[in-house]
C-alpha positions as a Markdown table, in Angstrom:
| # | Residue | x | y | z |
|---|---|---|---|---|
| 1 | Unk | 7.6 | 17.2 | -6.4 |
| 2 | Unk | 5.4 | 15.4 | -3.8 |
| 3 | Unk | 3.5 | 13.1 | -6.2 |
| 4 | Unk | 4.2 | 10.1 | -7.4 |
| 5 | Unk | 1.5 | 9.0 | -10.0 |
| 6 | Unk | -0.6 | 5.9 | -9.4 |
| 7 | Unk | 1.3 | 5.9 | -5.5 |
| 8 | Unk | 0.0 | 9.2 | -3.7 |
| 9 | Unk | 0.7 | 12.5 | -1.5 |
| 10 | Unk | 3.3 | 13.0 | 0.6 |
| 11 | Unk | 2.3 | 15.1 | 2.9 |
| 12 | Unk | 4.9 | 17.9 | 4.7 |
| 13 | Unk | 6.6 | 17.2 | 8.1 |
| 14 | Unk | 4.4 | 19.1 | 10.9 |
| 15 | Unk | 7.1 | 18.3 | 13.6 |
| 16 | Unk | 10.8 | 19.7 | 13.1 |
| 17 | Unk | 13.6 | 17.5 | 12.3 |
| 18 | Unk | 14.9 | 18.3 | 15.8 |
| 19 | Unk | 12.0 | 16.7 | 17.3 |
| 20 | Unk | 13.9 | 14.1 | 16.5 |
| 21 | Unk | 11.0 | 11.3 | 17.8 |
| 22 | Unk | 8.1 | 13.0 | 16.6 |
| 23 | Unk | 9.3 | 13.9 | 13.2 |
| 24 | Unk | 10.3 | 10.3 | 12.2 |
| 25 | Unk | 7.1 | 8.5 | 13.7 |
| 26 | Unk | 5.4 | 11.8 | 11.3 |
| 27 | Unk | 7.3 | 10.1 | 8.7 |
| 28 | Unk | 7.0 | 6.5 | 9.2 |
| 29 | Unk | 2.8 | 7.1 | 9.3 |
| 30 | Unk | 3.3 | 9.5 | 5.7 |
| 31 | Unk | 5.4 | 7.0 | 4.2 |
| 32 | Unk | 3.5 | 3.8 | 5.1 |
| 33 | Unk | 0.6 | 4.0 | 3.1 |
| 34 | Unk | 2.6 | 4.8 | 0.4 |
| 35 | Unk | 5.2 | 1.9 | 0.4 |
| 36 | Unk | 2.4 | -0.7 | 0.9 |
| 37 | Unk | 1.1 | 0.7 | -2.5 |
| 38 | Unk | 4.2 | 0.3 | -3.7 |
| 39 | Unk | 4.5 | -3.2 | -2.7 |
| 40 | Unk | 1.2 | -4.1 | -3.8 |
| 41 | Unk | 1.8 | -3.0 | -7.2 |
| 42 | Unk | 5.2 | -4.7 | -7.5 |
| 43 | Unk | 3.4 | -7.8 | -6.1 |
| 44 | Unk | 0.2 | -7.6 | -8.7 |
| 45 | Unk | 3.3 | -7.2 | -11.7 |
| 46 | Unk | 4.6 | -11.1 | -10.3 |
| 47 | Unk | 7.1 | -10.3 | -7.9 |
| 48 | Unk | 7.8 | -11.7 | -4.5 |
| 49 | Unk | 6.9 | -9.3 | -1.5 |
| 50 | Unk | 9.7 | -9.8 | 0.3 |
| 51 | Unk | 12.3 | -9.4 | -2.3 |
| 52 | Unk | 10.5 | -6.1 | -3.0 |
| 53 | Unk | 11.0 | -4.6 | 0.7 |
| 54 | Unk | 14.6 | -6.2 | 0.4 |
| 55 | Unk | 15.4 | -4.4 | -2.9 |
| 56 | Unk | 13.5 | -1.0 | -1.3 |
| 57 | Unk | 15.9 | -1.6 | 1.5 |
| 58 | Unk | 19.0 | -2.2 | -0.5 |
| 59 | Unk | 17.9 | 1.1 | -2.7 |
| 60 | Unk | 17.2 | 3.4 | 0.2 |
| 61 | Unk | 20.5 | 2.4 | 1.7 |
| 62 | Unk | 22.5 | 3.4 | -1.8 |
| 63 | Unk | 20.5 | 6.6 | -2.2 |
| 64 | Unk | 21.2 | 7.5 | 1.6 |
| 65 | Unk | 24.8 | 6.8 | 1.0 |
| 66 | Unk | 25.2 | 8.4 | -2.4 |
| 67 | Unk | 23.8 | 11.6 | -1.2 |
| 68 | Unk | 26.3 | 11.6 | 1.8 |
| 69 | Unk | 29.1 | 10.9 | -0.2 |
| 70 | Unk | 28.2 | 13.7 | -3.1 |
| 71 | Unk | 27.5 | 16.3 | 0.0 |
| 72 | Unk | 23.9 | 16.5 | -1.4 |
| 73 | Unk | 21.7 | 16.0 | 2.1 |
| 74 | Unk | 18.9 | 18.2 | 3.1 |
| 75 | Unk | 19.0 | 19.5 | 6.4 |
């Protein structure tokens, strides 16, 4: 699933994942919009930004590590 409800579309990679440059600047402009959402609405609901991105951080690093760990990463 590509949608997150009330956050938006992520739209597919054009470049390959061997364009190593290209496909995480691709990624970086897909994912921006959608992360300031995100922080917006965790703002609006009282909390502090940065604490947010520190917390988004924190989580991206455990899912990244879980995944590795489990032997469940995409190619």
């Amino acid at each position: 699933m590509n949608e997150m409800t009330g956050i938006g579309f992520v739209s597919p990679p054009i470049h390959s994942a061997n364009e190593f440059l290209g496909y995480e600047t691709e990624c970086r402009s897909v994912l921006k919009p959608l992360l300031a959402g995100l922080l917006d609405m965790a703002e609006s609901a009282g909390w502090d930004r940065r604490t947010v991105a520190s917390a988004l951080m924190f989580l991206a690093a455990q899912q990244v590590s879980a995944a590795g760990a489990s032997g469940d990463r995409k190619a």
